[in-house]
C-alpha positions in Angstrom: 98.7 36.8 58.9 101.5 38.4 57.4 103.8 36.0 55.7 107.3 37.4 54.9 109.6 35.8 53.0 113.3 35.5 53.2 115.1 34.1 50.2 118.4 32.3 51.9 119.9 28.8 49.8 122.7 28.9 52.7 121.8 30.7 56.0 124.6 33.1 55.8 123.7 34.1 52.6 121.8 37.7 52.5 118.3 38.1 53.4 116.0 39.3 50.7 113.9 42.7 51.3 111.0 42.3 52.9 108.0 40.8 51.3 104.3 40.6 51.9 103.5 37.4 50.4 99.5 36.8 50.5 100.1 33.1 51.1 97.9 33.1 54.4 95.0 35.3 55.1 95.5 39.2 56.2 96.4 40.1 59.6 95.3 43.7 60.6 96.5 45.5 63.8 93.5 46.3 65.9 94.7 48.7 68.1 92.5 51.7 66.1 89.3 49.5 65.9 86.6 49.7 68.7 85.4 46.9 70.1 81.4 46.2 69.7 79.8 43.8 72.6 76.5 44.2 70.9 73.9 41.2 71.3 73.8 40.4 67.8 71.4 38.4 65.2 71.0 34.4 65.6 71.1 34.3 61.7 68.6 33.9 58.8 65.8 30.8 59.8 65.9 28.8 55.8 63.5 26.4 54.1 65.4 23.1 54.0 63.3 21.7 51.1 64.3 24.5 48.9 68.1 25.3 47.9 69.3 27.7 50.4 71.2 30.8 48.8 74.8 31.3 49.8 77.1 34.3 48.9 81.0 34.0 48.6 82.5 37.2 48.9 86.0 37.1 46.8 88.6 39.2 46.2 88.8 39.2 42.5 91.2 40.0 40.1 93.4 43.3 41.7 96.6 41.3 40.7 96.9 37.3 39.3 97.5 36.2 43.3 94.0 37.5 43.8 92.7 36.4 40.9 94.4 32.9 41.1 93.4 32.9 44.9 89.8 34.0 43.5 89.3 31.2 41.3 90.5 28.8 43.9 88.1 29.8 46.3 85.4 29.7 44.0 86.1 26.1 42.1 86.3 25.0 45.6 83.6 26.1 47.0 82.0 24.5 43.9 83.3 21.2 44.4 82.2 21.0 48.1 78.8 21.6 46.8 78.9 18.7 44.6 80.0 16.4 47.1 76.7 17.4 49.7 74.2 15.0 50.3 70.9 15.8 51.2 71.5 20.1 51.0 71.0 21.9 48.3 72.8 25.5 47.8 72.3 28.2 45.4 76.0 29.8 45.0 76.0 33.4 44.1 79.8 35.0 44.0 80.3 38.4 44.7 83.8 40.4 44.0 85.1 42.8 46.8 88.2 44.2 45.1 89.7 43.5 48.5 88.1 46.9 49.5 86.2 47.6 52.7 83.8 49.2 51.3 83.2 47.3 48.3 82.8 44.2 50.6 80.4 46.3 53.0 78.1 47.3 49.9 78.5 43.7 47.9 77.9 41.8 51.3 74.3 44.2 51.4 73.4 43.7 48.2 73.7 39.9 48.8 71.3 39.8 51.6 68.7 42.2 49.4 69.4 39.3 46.7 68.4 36.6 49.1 71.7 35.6 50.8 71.1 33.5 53.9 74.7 33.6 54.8 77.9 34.6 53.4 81.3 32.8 53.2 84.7 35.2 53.0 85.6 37.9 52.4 89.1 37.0 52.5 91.4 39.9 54.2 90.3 40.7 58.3 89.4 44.5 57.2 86.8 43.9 54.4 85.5 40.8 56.4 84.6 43.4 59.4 83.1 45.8 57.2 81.4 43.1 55.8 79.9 41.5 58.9 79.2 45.2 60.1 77.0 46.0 57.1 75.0 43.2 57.4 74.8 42.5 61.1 71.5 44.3 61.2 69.9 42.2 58.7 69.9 39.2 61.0 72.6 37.5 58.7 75.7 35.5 59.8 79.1 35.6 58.4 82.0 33.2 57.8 85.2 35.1 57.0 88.0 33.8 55.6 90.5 35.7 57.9 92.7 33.6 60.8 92.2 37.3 62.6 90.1 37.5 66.0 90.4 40.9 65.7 87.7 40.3 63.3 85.1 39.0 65.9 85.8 41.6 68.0 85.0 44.4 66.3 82.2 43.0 64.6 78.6 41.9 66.1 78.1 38.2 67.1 77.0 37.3 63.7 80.6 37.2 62.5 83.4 34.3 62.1 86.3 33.6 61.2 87.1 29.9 59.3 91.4 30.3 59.3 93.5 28.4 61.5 94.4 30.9 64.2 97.4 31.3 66.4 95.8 30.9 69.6 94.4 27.1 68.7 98.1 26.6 67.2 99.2 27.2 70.4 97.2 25.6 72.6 97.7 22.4 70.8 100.8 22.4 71.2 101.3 23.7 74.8 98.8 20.3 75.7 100.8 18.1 73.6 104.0 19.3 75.1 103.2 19.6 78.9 102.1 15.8 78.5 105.8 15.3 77.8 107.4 17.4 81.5 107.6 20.4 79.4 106.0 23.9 81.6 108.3 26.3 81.5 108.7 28.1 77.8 110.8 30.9 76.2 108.6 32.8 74.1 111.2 34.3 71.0 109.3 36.4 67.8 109.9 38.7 64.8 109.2 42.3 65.4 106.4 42.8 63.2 102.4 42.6 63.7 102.4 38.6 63.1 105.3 38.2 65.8 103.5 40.3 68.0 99.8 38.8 67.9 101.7 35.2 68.0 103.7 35.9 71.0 100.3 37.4 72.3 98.8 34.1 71.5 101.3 31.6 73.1 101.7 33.7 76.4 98.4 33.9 77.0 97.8 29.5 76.3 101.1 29.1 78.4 99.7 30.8 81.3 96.0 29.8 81.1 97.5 25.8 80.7 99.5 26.9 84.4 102.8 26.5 82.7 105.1 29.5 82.6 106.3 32.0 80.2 110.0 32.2 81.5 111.1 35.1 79.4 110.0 36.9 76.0 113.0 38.0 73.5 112.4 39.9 70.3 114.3 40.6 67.3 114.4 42.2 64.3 113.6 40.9 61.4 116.4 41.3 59.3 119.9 39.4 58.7 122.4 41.9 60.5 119.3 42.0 63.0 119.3 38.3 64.2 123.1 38.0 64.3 123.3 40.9 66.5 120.3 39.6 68.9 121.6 35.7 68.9 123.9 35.9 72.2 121.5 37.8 73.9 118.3 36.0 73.1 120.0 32.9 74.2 121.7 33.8 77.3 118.3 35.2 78.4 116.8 31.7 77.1 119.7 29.6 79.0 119.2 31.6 82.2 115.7 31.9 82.3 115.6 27.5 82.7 113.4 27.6 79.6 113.0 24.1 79.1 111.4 24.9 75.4 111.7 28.0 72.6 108.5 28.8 71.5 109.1 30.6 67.7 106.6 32.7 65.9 108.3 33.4 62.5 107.9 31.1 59.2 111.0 28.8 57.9 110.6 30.6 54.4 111.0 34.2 56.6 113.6 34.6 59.7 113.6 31.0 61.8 116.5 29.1 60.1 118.9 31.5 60.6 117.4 32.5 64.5 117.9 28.5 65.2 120.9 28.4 63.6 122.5 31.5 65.4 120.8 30.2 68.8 122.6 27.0 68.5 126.0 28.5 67.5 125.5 30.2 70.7 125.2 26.6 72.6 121.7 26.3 72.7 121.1 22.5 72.9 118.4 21.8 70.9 117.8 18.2 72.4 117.6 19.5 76.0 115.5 22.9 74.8 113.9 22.3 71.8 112.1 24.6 69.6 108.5 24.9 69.6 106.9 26.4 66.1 103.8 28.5 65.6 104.0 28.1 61.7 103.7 25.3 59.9 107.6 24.2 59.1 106.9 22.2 55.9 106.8 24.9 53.3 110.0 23.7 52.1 112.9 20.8 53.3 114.8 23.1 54.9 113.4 22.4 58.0 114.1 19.0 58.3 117.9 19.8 57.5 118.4 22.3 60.4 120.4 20.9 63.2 118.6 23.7 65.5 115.6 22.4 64.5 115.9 19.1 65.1 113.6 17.4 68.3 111.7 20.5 67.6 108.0 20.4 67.6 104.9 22.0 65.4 101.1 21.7 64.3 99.9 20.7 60.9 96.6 19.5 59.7 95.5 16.1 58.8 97.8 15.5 55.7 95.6 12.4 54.5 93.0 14.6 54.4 94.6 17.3 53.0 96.2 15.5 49.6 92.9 13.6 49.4 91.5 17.1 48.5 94.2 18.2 46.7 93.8 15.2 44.8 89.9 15.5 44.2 90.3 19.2 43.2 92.8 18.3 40.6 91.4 15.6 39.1 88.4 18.1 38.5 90.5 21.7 37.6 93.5 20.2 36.5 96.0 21.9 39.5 96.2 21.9 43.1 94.7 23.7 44.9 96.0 27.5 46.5 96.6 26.7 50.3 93.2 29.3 50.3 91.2 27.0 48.4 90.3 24.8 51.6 88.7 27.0 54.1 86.2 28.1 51.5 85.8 24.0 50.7 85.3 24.3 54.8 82.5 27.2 54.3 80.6 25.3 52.0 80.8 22.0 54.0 79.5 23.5 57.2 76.4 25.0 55.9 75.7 21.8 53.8 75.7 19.8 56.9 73.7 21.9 58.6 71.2 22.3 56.2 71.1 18.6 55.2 69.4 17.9 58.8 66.4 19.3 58.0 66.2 22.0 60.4 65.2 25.3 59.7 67.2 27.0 62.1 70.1 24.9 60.4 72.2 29.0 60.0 71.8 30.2 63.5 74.3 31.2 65.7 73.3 27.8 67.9 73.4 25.7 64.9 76.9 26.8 63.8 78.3 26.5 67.0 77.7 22.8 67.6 80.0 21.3 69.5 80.0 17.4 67.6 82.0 20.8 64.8 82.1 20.0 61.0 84.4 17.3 58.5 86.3 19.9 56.4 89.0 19.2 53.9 92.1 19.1 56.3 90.2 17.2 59.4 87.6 18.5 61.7 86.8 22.1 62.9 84.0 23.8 64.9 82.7 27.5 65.3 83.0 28.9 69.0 80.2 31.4 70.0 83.1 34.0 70.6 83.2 34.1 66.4 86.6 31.6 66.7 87.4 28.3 65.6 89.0 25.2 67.0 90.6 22.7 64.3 92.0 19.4 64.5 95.7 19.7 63.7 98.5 16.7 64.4 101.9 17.7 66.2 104.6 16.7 64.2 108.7 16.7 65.2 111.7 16.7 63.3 113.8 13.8 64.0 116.9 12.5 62.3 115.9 14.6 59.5 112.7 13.3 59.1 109.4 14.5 60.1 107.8 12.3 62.9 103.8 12.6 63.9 104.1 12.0 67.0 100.4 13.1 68.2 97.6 12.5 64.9 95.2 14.9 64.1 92.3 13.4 66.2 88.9 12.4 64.2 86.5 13.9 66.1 86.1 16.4 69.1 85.4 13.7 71.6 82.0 13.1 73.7 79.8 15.6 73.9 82.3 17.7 71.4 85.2 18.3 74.2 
């Protein structure tokens, strides 16, 4: 997604230009794209006894992000490998530039080379030229994109391993209905990551039979939200929202939007806020009377400091926020190949529904090219955050 980044100490306190920070993966608007519904390859059949050959498509050094998030994304990958049992894998690392078609060619040349599947690449543009170049040769594709644009335009050999908007939202439209919530404003940022997230949460709303009471946009500047506050929340009050679902990130427009809604009596204990994004990427969150009683998904934190901790102890620093879904990559195709099977990279063996342990919980592959991960929902309360559903364990019997 976009991430965009609004430097405020005090809320009324100017908003900083606009910034594209790559701090999440790379949405792409897919409006020029066509969709292919082709019947595509079941992936590459492996010898199990032998270690099976796995190409990681990374951005590489354009600028020191890339080349930080590069690194990353290899040592982790790395690390996951040593921490199989019973798998063997033959890592080969290839550099896109962050290029279309520099990932279409290197993603070819990693199947002549022996690739039996690839992990990345990392942006939703070079991970559909990627699958596209490589969808004839009957090889299947883990991007690191959070984009379902990707699997669209791609054949069915392609996936995407980010956390995506639509399992955000459906987590926490379940969690929510369970407490006598089913009616929700829907309030985003006009720009592409406000628009595929209000996409996302209309479409969970109204598939879960709850409904969408009224939709409010706003631009995403300072002058922008003040101007919109009154009438974003007189359209909220009198639609009998009984929840504001947000799209836009704590570090971009949402403390000042909460702040401004509440200033315009908003009563954020009877209509609480409901966030897309993860509010922990600083305290400021937990600070915000607007945000208070308001709800939003994380991962399993445990989990997640667990593997910060191992990949520190071994590179001496955290890991990039990146690192982990290419940990995920890695620990998929291990598990799959430790079983034995020499279908273990097919299409039906990457789907299975029992899903994968990754480094922030549990995820699974949908045959659409999606994923589903475990996340927790966490509210703010008295300035503290509260999980007040845990990130389950495992996706129940028979997967559900």
């Amino acid at each position: 997604m976009f991430a965009r980044t609004m430097r405020h100490v005090d809320i009324p306190r100017r908003f900083a230009a606009r910034l594209f920070a790559v701090l999440s993966l790379v949405w792409l608007a897919a409006c020029d794209m066509p969709a292919m519904n082709t019947t595509g390859p079941s992936g590459q059949r492996i010898d199990p006894a032998a270690p099976v050959q796995v190409a990681l498509l990374v951005p590489g050094g354009v600028n020191s992000e890339m080349s930080l998030i590069s690194s990353n994304i290899e040592n982790a990958a790395r690390m996951a490998i040593s921490e199989l049992d019973g798998a063997q894998i033959d890592l080969r690392v290839y550099t896109t530039n962050r290029d279309p078609a520099t990932a279409a060619a290197v993603a070819s040349r990693a199947v002549n080379e022996g690739a039996k599947i690839i992990l990345g690449p990392l942006d939703a543009q070079s991970a559909i030229s990627a699958g596209n170049a490589v969808a004839g040769s009957n090889v299947n594709v883990l991007a690191f994109s959070n984009n379902p644009v990707v699997t669209n335009t791609t054949g069915s050999n392609t996936f995407v391993l980010g956390r995506t908007f639509e399992n955000i939202a459906e987590r926490l439209v379940r969690y929510t209905m369970g407490q006598g919530i089913s009616r929700y404003a829907i309030v985003h940022q006009d720009d592409l990551a406000g628009s595929v997230g209000r996409d996302a949460i209309a479409s969970t709303v109204r598939g879960s039979g709850a409904t969408v009471t009224s939709i409010q946009v706003y631009p995403f500047s300072q002058q922008g939200i003040f101007s919109a506050a009154p009438q974003i929340t007189s359209a909220v009050r009198n639609s009998g929202a009984q929840a504001v679902f947000v799209t836009d990130t704590i570090n971009g427009g949402l403390a000042l939007l909460a702040t401004s809604m509440v200033d315009q009596g908003l009563d954020p204990a009877q209509t609480p806020f409901v966030g897309l994004t993860n509010w922990e990427a600083t305290g400021q969150a937990l600070t915000l009377p607007g945000l208070q009683n308001g709800y939003y998904a994380r991962p399993d934190t445990s989990l997640a400091e667990q593997f910060s901790a191992r990949y520190a102890a071994i590179y001496g620093a955290p890991p990039h926020p990146l690192a982990s879904i290419a940990y995920d990559g890695i620990a998929a195709v291990g598990s799959l190949v430790a079983t034995g099977d020499s279908g273990a990279l097919t299409t039906s063996s990457l789907t299975r529904r029992s899903g994968f342990a990754g480094a922030t919980g549990i995820f699974r592959l949908n045959a659409d090219g999606t994923n589903d991960r475990a996340l927790a929902v966490a509210r703010i309360q008295n300035n503290q955050v509260v999980v007040v559903d845990p990130a389950p364990r495992s996706f129940g019997v028979g997967g559900s």
